[in-house]
C-alpha positions as CSV (number, residue, x, y, z in Angstrom):
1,X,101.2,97.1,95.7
2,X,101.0,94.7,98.5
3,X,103.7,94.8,101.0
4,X,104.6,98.2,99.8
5,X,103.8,101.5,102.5
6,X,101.1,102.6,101.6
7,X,102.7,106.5,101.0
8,X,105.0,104.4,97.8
9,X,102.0,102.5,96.8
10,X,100.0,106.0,96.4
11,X,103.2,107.2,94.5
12,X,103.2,104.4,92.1
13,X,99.7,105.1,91.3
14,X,98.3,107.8,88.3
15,X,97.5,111.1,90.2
16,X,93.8,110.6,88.1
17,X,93.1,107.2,89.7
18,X,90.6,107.2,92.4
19,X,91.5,105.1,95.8
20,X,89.6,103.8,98.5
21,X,91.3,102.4,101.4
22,X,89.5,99.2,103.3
23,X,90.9,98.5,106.9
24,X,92.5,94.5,106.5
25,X,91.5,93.9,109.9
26,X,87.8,94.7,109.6
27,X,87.8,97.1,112.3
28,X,86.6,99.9,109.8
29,X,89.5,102.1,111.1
30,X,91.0,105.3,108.8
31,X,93.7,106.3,107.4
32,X,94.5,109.6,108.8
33,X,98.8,109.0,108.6
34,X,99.2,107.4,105.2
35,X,103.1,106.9,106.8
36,X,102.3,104.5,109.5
37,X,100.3,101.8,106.8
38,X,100.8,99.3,104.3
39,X,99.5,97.7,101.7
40,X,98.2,93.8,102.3
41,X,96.0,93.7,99.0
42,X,94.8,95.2,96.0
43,X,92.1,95.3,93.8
44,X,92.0,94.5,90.6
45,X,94.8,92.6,90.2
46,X,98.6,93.6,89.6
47,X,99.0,94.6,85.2
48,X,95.2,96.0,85.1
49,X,94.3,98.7,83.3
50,X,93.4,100.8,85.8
51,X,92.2,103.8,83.4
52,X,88.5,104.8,84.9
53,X,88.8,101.9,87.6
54,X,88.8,102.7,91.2
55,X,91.6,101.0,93.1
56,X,91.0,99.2,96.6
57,X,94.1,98.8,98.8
58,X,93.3,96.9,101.8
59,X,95.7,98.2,104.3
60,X,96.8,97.5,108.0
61,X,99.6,99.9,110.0
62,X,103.1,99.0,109.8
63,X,103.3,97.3,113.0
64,X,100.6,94.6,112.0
65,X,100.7,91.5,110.3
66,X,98.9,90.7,106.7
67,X,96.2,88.0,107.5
């Protein structure tokens, strides 16, 4: 998911899988315009079965730079 907006990545994901957001740049902002964020990171890992898993997608907006 990373480098994807965040509005794609929730596309790619299964419409049962449960997401939490965390802010990348530790401000503990949220997400109220999916649109204007992407994706820096993700956990687990790219190829997990996510079936039961929560997903964290550690997200900064569009103008900012992954750290």
């Amino acid at each position: 998911m990373a480098g994807r907006g965040l509005v794609s990545a929730y596309a790619a994901l299964r419409y049962d899988t449960s997401v939490r957001l965390k802010d990348g740049r530790g401000a503990g902002r949220h997400v109220l315009w999916p649109a204007g964020w992407k994706v820096c990171a993700q956990d687990p890992a790219a190829g997990t079965d996510l079936r039961g898993r929560r997903v964290t997608l550690t997200v900064v907006r569009r103008t900012e730079s992954c750290r």
